[in-house]
N, C-alpha and C positions, 0 to 999 in steps of 0.2 A: 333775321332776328326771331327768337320764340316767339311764340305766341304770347304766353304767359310775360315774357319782358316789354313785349308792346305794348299787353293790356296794363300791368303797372308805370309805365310811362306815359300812359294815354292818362289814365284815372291823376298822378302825380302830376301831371301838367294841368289840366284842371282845377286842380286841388290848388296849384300855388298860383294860379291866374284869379281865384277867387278870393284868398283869402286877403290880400290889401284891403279887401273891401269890407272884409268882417274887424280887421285891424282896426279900420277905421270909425267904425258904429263903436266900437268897443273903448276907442278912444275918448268918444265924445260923452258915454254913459262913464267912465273913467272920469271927464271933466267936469260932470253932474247934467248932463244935458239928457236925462233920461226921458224923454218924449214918447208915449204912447208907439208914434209909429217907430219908434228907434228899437225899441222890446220887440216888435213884431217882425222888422228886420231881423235880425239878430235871430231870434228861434228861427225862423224864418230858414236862412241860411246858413244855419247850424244843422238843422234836420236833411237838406243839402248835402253840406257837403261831406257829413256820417257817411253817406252813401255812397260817397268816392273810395269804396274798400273794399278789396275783393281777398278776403284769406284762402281760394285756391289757387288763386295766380300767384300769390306769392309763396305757398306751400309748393306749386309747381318749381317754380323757379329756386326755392333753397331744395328741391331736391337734387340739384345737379351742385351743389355748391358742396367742393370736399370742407374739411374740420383739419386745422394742422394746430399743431403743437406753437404757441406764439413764443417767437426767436428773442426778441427786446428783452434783456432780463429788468430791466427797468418797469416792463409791463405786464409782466408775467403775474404779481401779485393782483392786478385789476382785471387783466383778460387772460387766461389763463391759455385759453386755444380761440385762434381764430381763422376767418372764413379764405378763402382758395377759391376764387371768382373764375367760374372758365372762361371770360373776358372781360375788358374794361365796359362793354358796353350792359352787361349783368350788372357789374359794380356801381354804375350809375344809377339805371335803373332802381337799384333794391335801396339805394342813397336815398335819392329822391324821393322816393314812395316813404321810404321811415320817416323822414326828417320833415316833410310835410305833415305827415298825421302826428306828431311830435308837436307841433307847430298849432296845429288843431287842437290836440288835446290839452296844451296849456290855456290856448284862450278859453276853453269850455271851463276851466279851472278857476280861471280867472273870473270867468262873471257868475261861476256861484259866490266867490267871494265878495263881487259887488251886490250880490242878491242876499249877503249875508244870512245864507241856508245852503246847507250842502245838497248837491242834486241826487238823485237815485243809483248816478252811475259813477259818483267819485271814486268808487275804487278799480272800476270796471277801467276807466280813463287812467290811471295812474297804471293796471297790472300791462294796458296795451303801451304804457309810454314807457315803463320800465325793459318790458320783450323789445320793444323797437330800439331803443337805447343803448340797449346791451347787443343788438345788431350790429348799430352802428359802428359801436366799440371796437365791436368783430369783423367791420369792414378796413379798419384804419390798417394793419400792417400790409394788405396786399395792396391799400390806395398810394402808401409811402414808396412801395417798391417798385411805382412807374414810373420811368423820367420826368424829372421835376423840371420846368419850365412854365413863362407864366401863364401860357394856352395850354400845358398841357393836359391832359384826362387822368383822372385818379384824383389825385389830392384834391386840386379843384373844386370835386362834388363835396370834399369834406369841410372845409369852412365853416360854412352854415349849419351842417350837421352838428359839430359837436356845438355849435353855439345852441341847439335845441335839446343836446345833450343836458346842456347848463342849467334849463330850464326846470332838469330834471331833480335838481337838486335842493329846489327851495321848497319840494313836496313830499319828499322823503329823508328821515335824518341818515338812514345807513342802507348800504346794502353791502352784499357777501361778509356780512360783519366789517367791513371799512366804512368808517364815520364820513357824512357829507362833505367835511374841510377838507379830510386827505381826497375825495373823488374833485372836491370842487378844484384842487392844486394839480392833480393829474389832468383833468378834461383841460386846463389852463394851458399846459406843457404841449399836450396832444394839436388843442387849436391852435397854438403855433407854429407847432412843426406845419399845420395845413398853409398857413398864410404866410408862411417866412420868405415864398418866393416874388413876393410882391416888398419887400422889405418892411415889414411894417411887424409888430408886435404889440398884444396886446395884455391888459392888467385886472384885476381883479375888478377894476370897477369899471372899465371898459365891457368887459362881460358883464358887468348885469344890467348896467345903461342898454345893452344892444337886445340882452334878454328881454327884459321889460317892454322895449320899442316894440320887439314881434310881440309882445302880450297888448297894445295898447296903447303903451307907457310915451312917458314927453319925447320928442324929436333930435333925442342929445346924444354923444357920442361918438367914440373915433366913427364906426358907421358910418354914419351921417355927415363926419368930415370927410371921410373919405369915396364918397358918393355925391357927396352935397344933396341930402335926401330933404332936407328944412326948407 
């Protein structure tokens, strides 16, 4: 394995072994239970796990990733060209790393909104969850093109991704000139095609109940039926 893939799977596991725990301060100031030492958490572990990012390991690692022309003419209007992994175990890797600071950057979002003040780096947060986002995007045709099965690698990693995808949408009204409805009805399409192998599908308000849950939010949803996470 590169170097640069381990170190983003190193920093990516990290990052998503910690964040249940920022979920959860952030639930509870969400609940009104904003407590002195609950603040101090919270920055606390923010300043944290910022630091789980490394942009030459992941410049290292998209420089060996070709750019191909995207096949789906269904997708072509949203991702125009996408990424050519030189293995599944890249594809995960560069998965995991977006879709976790993805993850990060909405609850930083989130509790300026409970701070009712925007922070210094809201836009800074929003241009890195937009770049990762639009990664993502660019992971999904070579993730669909690996044997589908319910272990198998590829699609898998995508799941959750576009579910952090979704996230992206309640902080931005457009991008590439497509209005947030048509992206929010694609990323909809997309997350399914990830989970269909489990037989299960989900809906417009499935997605934002499971959204919200990574932000924080109540303990509701297929998710959590499907997990038994409550």
């Amino acid at each position: 394995m590169p170097r640069d893939v381990a170190r983003l799977r190193f920093l990516s596991n990290q990052l998503l072994i910690r964040l249940p725990g920022l979920i959860k301060i952030v639930r509870c100031l969400r609940n009104g239970v904003e407590t002195e030492a609950n603040m101090v958490r919270v920055n606390h572990l923010i300043e944290q796990l910022k630091e789980l990012q490394d942009d030459t390991a992941e410049s290292g690692m998209l420089h060996r990733v070709q750019v191909v022309k995207t096949s789906e003419a269904e997708d072509i209007e949203f991702v125009p060209v996408s990424f050519e992994f030189k293995d599944v175990l890249e594809l995960e890797a560069a998965v995991l790393y977006w879709k976790s600071h993805m993850f990060l950057g909405n609850l930083q979002l989130k509790l300026s909104e409970l701070s009712q003040s925007k922070i210094d780096t809201t836009q800074e947060i929003l241009d890195v969850m937009e770049r990762m986002g639009c990664n993502i995007m660019m992971a999904h045709q070579y993730a669909k093109a690996r044997p589908q099965h319910t272990h198998s690698r590829g699609m898998v990693a995508m799941g959750t991704a576009w579910m952090s995808v979704w996230a992206l949408w309640d902080h931005i009204p457009e991008l590439k000139g497509i209005d947030r409805g048509r992206w929010r009805s694609w990323t909809l399409q997309k997350f399914n095609e990830a989970i269909k192998v489990w037989h299960i599908q989900a809906c417009d308000q499935d997605m934002n109940q499971t959204s919200d849950l990574f932000a924080g939010g109540p303990l509701v949803g297929f998710l959590v039926r499907a997990y038994a996470l409550a």
